[in-house]
mmCIF file as gemmi writes it, N, C-alpha and C atoms, coordinates in Angstrom:
data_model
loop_
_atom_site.group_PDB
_atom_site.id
_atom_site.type_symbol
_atom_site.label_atom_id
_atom_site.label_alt_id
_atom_site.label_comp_id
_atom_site.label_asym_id
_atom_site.label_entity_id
_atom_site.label_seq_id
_atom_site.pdbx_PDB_ins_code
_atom_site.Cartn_x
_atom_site.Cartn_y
_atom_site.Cartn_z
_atom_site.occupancy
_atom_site.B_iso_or_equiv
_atom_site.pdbx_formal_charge
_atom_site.auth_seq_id
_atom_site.auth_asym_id
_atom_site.pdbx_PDB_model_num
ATOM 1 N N . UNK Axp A 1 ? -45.493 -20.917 0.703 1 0 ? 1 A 1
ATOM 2 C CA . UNK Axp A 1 ? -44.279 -21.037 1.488 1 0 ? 1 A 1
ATOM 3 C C . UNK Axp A 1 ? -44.184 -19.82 2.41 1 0 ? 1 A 1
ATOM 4 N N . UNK Axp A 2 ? -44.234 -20.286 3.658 1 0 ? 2 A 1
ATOM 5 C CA . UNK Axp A 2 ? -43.948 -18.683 5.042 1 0 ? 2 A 1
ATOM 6 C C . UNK Axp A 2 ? -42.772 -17.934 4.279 1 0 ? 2 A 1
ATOM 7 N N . UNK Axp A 3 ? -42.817 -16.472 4.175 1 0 ? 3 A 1
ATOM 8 C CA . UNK Axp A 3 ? -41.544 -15.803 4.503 1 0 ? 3 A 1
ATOM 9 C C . UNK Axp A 3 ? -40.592 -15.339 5.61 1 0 ? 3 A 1
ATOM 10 N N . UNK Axp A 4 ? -39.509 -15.241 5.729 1 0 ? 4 A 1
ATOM 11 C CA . UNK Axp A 4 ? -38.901 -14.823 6.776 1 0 ? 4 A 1
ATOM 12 C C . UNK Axp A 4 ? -39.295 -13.443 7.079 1 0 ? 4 A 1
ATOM 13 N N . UNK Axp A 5 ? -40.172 -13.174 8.219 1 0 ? 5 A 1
ATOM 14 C CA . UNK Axp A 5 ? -40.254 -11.695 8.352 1 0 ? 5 A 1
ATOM 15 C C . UNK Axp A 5 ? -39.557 -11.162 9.395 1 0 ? 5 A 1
ATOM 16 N N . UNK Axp A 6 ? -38.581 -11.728 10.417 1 0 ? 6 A 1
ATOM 17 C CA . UNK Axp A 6 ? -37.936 -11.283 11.275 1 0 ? 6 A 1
ATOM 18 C C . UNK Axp A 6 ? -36.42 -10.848 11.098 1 0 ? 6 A 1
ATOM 19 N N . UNK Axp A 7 ? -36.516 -9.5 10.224 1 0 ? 7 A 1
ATOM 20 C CA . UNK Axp A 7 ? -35.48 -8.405 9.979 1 0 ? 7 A 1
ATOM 21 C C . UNK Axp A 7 ? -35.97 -7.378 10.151 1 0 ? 7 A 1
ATOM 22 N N . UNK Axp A 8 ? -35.541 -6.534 10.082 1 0 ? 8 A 1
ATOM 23 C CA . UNK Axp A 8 ? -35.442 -5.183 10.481 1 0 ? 8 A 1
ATOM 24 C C . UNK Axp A 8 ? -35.009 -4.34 8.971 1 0 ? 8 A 1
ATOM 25 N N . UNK Axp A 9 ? -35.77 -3.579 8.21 1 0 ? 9 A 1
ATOM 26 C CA . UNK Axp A 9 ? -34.894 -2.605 7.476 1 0 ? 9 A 1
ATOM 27 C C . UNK Axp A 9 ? -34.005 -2.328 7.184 1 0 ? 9 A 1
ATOM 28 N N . UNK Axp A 10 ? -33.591 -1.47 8.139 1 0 ? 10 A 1
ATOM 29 C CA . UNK Axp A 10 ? -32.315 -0.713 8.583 1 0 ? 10 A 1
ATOM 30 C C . UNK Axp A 10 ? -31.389 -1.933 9.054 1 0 ? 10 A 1
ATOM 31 N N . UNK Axp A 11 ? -31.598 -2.706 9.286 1 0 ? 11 A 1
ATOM 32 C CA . UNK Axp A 11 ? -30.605 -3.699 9.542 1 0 ? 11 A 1
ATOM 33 C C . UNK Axp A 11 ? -30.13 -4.466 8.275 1 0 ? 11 A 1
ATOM 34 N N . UNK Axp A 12 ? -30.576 -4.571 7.26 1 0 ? 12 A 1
ATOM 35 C CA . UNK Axp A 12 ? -30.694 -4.691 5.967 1 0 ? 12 A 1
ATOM 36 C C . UNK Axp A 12 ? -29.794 -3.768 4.837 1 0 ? 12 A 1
ATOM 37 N N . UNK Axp A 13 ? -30.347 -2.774 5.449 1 0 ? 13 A 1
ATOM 38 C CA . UNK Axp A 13 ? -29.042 -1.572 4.602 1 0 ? 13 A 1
ATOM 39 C C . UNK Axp A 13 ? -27.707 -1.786 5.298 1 0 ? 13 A 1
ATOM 40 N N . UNK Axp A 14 ? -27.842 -1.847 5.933 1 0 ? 14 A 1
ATOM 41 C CA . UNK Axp A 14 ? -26.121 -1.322 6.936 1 0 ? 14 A 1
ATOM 42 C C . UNK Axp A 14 ? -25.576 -2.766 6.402 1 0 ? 14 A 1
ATOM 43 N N . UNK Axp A 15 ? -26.046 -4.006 6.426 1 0 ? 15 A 1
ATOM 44 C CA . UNK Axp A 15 ? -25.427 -5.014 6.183 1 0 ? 15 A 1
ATOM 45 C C . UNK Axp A 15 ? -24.902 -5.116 4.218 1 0 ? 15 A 1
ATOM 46 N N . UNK Axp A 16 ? -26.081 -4.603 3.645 1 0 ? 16 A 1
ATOM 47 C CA . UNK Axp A 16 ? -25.496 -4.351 2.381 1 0 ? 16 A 1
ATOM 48 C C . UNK Axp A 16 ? -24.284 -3.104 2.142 1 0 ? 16 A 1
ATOM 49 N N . UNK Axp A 17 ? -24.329 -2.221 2.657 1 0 ? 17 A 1
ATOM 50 C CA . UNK Axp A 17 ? -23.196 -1.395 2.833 1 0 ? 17 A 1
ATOM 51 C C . UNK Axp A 17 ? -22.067 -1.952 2.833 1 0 ? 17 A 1
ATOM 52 N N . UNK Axp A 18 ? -22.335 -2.916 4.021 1 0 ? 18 A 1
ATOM 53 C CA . UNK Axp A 18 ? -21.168 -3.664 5.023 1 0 ? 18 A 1
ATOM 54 C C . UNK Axp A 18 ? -20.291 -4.488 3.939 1 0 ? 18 A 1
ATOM 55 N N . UNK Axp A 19 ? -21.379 -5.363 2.888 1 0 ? 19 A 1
ATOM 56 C CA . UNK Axp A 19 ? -21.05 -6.421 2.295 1 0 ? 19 A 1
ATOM 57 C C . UNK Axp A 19 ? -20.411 -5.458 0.764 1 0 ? 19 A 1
ATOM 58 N N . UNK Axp A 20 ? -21.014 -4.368 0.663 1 0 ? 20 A 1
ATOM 59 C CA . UNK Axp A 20 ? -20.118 -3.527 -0.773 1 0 ? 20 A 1
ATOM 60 C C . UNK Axp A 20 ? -18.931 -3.089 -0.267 1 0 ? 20 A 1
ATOM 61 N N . UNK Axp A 21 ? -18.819 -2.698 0.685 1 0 ? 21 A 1
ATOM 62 C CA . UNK Axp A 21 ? -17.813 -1.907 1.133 1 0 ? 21 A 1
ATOM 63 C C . UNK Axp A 21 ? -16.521 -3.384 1.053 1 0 ? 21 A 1
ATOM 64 N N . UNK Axp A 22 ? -17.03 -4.474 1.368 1 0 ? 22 A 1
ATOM 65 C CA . UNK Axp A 22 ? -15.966 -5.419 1.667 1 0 ? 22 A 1
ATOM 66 C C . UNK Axp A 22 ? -15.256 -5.915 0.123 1 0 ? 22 A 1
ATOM 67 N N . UNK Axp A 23 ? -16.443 -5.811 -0.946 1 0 ? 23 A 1
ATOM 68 C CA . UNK Axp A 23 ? -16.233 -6.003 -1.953 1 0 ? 23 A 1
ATOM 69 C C . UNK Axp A 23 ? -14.593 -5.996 -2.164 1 0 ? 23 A 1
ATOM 70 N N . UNK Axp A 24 ? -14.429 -4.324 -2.483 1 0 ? 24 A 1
ATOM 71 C CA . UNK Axp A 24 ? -13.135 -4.066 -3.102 1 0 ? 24 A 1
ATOM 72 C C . UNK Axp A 24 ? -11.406 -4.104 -2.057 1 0 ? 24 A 1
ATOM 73 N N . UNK Axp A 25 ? -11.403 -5.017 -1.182 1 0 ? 25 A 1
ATOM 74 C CA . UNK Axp A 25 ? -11.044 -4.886 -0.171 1 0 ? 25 A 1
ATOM 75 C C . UNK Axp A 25 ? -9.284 -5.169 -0.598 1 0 ? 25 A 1
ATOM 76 N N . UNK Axp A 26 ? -8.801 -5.311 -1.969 1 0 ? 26 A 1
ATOM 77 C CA . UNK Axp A 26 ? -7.108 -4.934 -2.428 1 0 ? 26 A 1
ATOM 78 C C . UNK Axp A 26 ? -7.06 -3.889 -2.779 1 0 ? 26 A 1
ATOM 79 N N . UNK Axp A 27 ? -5.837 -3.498 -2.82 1 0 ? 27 A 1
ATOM 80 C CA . UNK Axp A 27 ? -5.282 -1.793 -3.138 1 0 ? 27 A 1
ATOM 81 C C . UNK Axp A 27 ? -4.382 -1.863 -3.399 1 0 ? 27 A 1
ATOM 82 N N . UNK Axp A 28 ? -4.133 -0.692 -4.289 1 0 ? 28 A 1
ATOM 83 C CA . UNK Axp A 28 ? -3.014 -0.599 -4.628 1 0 ? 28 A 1
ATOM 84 C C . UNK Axp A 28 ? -2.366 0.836 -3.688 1 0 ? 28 A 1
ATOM 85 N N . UNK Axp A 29 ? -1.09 0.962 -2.824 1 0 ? 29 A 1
ATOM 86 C CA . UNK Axp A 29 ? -0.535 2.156 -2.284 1 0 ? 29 A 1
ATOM 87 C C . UNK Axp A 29 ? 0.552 2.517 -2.796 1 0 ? 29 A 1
ATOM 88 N N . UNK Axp A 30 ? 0.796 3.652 -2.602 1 0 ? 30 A 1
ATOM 89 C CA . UNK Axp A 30 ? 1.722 4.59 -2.937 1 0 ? 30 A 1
ATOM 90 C C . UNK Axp A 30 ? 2.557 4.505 -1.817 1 0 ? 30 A 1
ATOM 91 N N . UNK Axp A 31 ? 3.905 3.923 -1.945 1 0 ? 31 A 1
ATOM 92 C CA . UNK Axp A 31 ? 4.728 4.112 -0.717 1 0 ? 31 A 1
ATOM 93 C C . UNK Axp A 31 ? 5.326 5.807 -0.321 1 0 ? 31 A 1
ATOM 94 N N . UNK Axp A 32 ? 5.269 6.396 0.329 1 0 ? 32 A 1
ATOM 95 C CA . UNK Axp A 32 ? 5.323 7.958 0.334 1 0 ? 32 A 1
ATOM 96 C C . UNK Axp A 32 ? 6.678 7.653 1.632 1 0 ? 32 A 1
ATOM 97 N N . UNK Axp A 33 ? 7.335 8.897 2.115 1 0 ? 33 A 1
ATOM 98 C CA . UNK Axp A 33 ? 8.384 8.927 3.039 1 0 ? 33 A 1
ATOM 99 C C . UNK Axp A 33 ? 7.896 8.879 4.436 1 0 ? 33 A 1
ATOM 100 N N . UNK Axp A 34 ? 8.422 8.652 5.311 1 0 ? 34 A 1
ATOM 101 C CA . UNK Axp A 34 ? 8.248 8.682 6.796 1 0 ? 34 A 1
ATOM 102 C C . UNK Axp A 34 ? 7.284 7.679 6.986 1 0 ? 34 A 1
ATOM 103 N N . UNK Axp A 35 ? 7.436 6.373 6.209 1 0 ? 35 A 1
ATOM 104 C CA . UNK Axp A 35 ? 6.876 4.884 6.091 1 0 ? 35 A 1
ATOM 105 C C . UNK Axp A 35 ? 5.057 4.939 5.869 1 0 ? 35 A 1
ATOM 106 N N . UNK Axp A 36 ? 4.588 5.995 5.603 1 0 ? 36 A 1
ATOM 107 C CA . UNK Axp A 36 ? 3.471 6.551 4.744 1 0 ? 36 A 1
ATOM 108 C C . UNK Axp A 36 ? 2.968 5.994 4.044 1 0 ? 36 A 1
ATOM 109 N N . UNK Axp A 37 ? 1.585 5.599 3.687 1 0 ? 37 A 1
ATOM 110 C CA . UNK Axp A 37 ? 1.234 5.127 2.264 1 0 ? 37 A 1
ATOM 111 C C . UNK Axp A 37 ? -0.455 5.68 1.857 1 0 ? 37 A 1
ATOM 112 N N . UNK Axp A 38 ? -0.429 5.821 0.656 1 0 ? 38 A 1
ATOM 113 C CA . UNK Axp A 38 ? -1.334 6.508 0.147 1 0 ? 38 A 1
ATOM 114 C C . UNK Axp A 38 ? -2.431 5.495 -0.98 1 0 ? 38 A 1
ATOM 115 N N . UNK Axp A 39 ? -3.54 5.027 -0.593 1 0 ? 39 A 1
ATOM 116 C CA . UNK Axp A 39 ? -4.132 3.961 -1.228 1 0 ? 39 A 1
ATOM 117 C C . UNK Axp A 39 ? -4.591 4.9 -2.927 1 0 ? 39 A 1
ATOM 118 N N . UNK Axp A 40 ? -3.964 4.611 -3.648 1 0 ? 40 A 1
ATOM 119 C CA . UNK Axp A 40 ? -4.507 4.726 -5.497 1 0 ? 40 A 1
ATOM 120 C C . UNK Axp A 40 ? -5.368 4.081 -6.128 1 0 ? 40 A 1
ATOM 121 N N . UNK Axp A 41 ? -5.83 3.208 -5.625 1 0 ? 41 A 1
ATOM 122 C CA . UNK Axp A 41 ? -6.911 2.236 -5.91 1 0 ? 41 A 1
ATOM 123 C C . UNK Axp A 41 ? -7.722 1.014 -5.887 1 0 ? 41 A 1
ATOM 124 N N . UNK Axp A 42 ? -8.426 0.774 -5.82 1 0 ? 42 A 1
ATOM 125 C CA . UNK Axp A 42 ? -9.139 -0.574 -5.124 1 0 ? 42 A 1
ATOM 126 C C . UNK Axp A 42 ? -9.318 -1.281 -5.758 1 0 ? 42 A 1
ATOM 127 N N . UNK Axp A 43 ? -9.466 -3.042 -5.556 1 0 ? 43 A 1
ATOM 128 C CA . UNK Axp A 43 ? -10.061 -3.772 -6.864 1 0 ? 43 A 1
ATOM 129 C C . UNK Axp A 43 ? -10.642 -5.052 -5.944 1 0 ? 43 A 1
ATOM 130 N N . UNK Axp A 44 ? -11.608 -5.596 -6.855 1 0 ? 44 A 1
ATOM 131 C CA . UNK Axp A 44 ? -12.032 -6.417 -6.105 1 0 ? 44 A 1
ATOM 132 C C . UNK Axp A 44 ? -11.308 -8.128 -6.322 1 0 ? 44 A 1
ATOM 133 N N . UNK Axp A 45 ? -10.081 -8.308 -6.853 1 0 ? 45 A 1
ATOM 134 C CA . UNK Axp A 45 ? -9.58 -8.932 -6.802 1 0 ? 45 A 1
ATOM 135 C C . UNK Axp A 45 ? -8.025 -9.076 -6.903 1 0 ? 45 A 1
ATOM 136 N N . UNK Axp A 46 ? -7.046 -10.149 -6.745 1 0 ? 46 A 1
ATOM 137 C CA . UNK Axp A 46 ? -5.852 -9.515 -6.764 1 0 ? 46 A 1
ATOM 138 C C . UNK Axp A 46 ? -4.924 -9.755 -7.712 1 0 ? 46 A 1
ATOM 139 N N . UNK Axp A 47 ? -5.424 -10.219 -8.835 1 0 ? 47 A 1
ATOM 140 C CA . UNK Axp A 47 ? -4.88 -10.369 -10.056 1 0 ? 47 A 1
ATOM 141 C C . UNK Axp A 47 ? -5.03 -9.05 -10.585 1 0 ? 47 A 1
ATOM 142 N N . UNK Axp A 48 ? -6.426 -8.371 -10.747 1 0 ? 48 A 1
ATOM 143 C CA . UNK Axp A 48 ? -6.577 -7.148 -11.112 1 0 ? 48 A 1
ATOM 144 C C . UNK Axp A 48 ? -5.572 -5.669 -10.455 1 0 ? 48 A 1
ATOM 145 N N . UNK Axp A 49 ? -5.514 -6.048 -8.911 1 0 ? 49 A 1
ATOM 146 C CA . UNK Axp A 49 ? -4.871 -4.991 -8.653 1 0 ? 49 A 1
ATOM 147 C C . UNK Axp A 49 ? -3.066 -5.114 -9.041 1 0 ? 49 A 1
ATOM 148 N N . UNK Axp A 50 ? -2.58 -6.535 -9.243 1 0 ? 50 A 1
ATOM 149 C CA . UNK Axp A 50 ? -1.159 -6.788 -9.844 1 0 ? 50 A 1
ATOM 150 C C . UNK Axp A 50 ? -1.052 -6.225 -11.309 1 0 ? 50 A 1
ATOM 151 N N . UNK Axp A 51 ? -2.037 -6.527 -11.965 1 0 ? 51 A 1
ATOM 152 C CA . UNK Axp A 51 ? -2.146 -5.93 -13.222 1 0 ? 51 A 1
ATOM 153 C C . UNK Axp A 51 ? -1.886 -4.347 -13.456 1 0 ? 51 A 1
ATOM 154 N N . UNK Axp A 52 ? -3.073 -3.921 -12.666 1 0 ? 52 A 1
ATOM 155 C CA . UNK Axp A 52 ? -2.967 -2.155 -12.999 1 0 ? 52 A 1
ATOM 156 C C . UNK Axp A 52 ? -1.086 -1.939 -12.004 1 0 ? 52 A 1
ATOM 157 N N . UNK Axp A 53 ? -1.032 -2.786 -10.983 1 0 ? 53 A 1
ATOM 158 C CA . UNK Axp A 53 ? 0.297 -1.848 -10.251 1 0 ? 53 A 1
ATOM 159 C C . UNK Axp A 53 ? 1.474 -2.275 -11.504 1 0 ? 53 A 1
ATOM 160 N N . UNK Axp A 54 ? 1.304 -2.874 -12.171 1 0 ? 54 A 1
ATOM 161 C CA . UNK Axp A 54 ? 2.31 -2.94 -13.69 1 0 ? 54 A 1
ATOM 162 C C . UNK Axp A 54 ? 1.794 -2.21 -15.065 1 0 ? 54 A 1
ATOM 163 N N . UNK Axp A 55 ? 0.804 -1.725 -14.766 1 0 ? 55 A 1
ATOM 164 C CA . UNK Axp A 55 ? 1.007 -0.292 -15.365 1 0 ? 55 A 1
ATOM 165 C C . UNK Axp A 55 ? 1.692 0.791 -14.616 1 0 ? 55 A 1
ATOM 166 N N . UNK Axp A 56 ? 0.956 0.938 -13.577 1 0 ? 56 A 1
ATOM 167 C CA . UNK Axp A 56 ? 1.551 2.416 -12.973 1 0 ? 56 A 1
ATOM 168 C C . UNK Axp A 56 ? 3.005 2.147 -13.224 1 0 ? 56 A 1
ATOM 169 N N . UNK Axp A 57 ? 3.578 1.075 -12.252 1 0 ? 57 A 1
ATOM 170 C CA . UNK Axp A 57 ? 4.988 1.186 -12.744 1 0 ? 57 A 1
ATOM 171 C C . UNK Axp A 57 ? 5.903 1.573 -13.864 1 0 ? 57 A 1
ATOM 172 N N . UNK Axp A 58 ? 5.046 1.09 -14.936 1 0 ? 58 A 1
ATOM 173 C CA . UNK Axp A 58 ? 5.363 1.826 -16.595 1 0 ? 58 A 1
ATOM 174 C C . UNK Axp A 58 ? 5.236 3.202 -16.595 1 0 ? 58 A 1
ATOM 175 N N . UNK Axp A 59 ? 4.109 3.612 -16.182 1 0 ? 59 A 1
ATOM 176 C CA . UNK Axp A 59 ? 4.037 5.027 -16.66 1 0 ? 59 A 1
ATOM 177 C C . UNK Axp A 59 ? 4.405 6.079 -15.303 1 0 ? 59 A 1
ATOM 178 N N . UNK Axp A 60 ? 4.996 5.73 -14.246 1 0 ? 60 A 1
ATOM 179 C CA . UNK Axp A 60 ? 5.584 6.288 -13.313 1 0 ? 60 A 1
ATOM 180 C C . UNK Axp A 60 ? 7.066 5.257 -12.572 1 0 ? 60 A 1
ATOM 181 N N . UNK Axp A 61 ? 8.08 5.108 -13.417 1 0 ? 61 A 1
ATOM 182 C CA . UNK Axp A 61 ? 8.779 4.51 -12.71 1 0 ? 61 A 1
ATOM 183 C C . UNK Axp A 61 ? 9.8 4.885 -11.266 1 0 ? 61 A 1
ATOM 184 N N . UNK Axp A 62 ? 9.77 6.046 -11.451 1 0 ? 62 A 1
ATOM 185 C CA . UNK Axp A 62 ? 10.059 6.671 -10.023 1 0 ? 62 A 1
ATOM 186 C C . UNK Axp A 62 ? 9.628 6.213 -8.406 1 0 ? 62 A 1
ATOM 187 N N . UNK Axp A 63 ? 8.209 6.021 -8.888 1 0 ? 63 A 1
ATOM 188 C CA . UNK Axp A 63 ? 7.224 6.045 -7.445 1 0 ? 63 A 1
ATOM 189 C C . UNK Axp A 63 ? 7.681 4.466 -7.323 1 0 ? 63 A 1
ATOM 190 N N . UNK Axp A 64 ? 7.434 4.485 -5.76 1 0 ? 64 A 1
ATOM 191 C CA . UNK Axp A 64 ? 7.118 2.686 -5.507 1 0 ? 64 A 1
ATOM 192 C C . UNK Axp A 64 ? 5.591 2.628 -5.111 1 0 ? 64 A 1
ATOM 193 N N . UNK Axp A 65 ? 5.282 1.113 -5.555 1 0 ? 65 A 1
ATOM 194 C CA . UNK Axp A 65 ? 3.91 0.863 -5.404 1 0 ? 65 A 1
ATOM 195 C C . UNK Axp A 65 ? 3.458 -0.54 -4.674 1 0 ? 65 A 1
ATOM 196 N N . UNK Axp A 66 ? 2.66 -0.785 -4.135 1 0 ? 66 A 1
ATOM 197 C CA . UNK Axp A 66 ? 2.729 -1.938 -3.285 1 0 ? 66 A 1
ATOM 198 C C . UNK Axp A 66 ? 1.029 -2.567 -3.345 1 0 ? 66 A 1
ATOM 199 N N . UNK Axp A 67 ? 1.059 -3.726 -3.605 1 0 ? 67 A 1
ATOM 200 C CA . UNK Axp A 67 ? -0.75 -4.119 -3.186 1 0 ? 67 A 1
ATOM 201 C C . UNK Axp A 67 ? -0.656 -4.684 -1.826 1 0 ? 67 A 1
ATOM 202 N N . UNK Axp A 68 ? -1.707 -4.144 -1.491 1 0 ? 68 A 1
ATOM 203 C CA . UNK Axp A 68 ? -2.111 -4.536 -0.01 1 0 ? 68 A 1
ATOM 204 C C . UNK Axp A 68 ? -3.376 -4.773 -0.38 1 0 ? 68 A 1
ATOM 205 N N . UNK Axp A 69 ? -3.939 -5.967 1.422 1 0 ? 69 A 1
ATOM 206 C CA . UNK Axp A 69 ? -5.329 -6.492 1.234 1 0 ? 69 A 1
ATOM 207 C C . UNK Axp A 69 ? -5.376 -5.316 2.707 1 0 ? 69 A 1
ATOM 208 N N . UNK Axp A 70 ? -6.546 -4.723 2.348 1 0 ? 70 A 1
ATOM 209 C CA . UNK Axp A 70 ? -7.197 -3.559 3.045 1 0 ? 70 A 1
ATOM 210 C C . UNK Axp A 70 ? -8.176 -3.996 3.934 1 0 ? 70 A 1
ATOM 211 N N . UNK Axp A 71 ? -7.836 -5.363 4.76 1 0 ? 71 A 1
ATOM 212 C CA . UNK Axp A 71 ? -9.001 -5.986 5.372 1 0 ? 71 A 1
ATOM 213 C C . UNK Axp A 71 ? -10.114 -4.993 6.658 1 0 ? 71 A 1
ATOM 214 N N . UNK Axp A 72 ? -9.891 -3.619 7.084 1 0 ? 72 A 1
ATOM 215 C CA . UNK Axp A 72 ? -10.6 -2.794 7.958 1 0 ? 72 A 1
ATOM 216 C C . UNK Axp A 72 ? -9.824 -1.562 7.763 1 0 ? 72 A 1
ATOM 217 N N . UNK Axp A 73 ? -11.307 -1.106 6.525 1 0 ? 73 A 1
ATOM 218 C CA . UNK Axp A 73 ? -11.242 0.55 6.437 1 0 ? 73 A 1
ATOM 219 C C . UNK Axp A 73 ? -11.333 0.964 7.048 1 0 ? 73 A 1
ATOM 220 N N . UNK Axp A 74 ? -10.748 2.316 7.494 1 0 ? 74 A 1
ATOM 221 C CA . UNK Axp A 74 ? -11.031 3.193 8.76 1 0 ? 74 A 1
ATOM 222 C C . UNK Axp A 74 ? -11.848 4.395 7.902 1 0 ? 74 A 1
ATOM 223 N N . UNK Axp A 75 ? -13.035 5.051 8.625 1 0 ? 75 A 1
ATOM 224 C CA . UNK Axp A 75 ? -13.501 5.91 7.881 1 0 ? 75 A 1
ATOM 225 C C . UNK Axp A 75 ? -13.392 6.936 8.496 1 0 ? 75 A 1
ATOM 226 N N . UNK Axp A 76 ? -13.357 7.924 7.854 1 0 ? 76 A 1
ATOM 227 C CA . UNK Axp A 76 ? -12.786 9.082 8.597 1 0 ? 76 A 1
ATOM 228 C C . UNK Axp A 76 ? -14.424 9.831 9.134 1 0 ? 76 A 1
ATOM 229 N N . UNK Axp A 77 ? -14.266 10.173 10.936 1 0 ? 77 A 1
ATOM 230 C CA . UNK Axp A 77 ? -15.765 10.789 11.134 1 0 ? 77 A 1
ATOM 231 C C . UNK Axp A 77 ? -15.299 12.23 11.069 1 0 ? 77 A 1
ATOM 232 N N . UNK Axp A 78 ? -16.016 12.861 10.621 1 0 ? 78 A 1
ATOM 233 C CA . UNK Axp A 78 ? -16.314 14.36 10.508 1 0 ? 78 A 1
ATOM 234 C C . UNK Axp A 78 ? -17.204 15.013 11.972 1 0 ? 78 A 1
């Protein structure tokens, strides 16, 4: 059976990157003041991230917490 040989490497990594990175794409944020929010953690689904934000709520009832779908990370360039 022919293989597909028309890829590129490096075109290969960046797309697996692409496809992990999308993985975990719910969060859980920290609502902070001056309409702010601070992401606490990622999950790759959104039952999971409802779950843990009903813990935090238990063991921090002060804070507010919110899940969001994180559809385009911004990465910070250096």
């Amino acid at each position: 059976m022919p293989q597909n040989t028309d890829y590129q490497a490096a075109n290969s990594e960046t797309q697996a990157v692409a496809y992990k990175e999308r993985l975990n794409s719910w969060a859980i944020a920290r609502l902070l003041p001056d309409a702010q929010r601070e992401i606490v953690a990622r999950f790759r689904s959104r039952s999971d991230a409802d779950g843990y934000m009903q813990h935090l709520m238990q063991i921090k009832p002060n804070s507010s917490f919110m899940v969001v779908f994180d559809c385009k990370r911004e990465e910070v360039a250096i």
